[in-house]
LOLOVEX-267532 format. One record per residue (C-alpha): x, y, z; residue number from 1; residue in one letter. Coordinates in Angstrom, 2 decimals. Example, Ala and Ser with C-alpha at 12.3 -4.5 7.8 and 13.67 -1.06 7.14 Angstrom:
// LOLOVEX-267532
PT       u       v       w pos code
PT   12.30   -4.50    7.80   1    A
PT   13.67   -1.06    7.14   2    S
//
This chain:
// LOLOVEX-267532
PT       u       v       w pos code
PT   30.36  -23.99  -92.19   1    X
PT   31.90  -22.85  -88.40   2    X
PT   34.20  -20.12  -88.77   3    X
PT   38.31  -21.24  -88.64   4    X
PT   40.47  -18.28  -87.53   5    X
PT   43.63  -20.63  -87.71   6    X
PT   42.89  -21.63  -90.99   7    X
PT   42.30  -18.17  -92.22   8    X
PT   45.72  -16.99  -90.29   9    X
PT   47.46  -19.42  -91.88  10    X
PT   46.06  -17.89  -95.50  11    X
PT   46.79  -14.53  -95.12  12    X
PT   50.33  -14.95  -93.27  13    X
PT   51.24  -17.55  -96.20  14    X
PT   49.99  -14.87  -98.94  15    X
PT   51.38  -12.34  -97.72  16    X
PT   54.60  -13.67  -97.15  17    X
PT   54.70  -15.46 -100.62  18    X
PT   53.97  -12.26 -102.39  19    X
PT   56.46  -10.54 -100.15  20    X
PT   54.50   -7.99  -98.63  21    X
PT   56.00   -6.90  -95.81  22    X
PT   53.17   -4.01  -94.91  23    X
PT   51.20   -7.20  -94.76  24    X
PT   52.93   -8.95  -92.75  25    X
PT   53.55   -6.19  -90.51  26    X
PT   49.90   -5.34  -89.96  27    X
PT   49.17   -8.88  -89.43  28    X
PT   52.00   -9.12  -86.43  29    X
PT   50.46   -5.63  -85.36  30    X
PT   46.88   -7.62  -85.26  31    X
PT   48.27  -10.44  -83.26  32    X
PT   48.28  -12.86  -85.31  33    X
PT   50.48  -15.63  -85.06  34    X
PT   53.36  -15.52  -88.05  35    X
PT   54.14  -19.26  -87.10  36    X
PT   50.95  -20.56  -88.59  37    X
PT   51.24  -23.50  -90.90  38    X
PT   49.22  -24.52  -94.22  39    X
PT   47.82  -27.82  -94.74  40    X
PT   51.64  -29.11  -95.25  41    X
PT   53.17  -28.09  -92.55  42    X
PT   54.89  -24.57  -94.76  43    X
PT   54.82  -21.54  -92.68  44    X
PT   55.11  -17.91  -94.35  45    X
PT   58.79  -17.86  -94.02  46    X
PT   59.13  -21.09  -95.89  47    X
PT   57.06  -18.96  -98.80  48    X
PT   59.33  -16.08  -98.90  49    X
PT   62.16  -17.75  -98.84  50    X
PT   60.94  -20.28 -101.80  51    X
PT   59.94  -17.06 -103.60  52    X
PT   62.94  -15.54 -103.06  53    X
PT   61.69  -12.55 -100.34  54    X
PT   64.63  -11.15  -98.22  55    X
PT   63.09   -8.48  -96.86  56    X
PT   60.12  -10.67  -96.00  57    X
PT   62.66  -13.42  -94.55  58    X
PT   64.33  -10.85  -92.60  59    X
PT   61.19   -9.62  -90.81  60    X
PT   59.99  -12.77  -89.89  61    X
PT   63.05  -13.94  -88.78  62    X
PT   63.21  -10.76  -86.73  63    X
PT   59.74  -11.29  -85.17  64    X
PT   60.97  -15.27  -83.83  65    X
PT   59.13  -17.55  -86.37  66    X
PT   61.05  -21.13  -86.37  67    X
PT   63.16  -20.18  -89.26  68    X
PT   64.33  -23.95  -88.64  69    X
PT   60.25  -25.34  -89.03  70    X
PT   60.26  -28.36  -91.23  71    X
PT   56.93  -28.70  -93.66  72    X
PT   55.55  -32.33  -93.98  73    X
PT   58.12  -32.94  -96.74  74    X
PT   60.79  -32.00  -94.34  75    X
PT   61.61  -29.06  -96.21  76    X
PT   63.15  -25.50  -94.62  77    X
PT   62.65  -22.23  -95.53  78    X
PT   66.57  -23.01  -96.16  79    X
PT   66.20  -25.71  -98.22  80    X
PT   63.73  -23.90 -100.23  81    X
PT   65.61  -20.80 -100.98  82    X
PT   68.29  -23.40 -102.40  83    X
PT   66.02  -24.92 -104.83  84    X
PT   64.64  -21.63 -105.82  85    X
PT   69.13  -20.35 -105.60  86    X
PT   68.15  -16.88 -103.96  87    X
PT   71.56  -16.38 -102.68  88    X
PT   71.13  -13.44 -100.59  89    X
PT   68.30  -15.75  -98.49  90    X
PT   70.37  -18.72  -98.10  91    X
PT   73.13  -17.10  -96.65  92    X
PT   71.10  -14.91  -94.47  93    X
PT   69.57  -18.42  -93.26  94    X
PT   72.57  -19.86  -93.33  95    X
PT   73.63  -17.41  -90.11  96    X
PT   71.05  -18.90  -88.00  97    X
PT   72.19  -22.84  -88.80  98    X
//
């Protein structure tokens, strides 16, 4: 099976961000990799740490330029998501950028 850097980008930035581990992510961005990389549906790590309820997560990423505005293949936003999951302190941080 060929090797898939994207695909394994995508992986890691998604865990990372879903578990909220900012050291992660920070070693990742440190690495070069790209913190705008999508899963399979279109969710990007900041859509994970906002659904999970990550500020500190959502806050780095933001800081770094990922599209806090990307839309999955459901049409969902990180925004959107931290409303279903009602993490208050991520919505209205997102909610500055609208």
């Amino acid at each position: 099976m060929a090797y898939n850097k994207q695909l394994e980008d995508s992986m890691v930035v998604c865990w990372a961000a879903a578990q909220g581990d900012v050291h992660e992510l920070q070693r990742l961005y440190a690495n070069g990799v790209d913190l705008n990389t999508a899963d399979y549906d279109g969710r990007t790590g900041i859509h994970l740490a906002a659904s999970e309820g990550h500020l500190e997560a959502v806050k780095f990423l933001a800081a770094k330029g990922v599209d806090i505005h990307a839309k999955d293949r459901f049409g969902g936003t990180p925004l959107i998501d931290a409303k279903r999951g009602n993490f208050k302190k991520v919505v209205e941080f997102l909610e500055k950028y609208k």
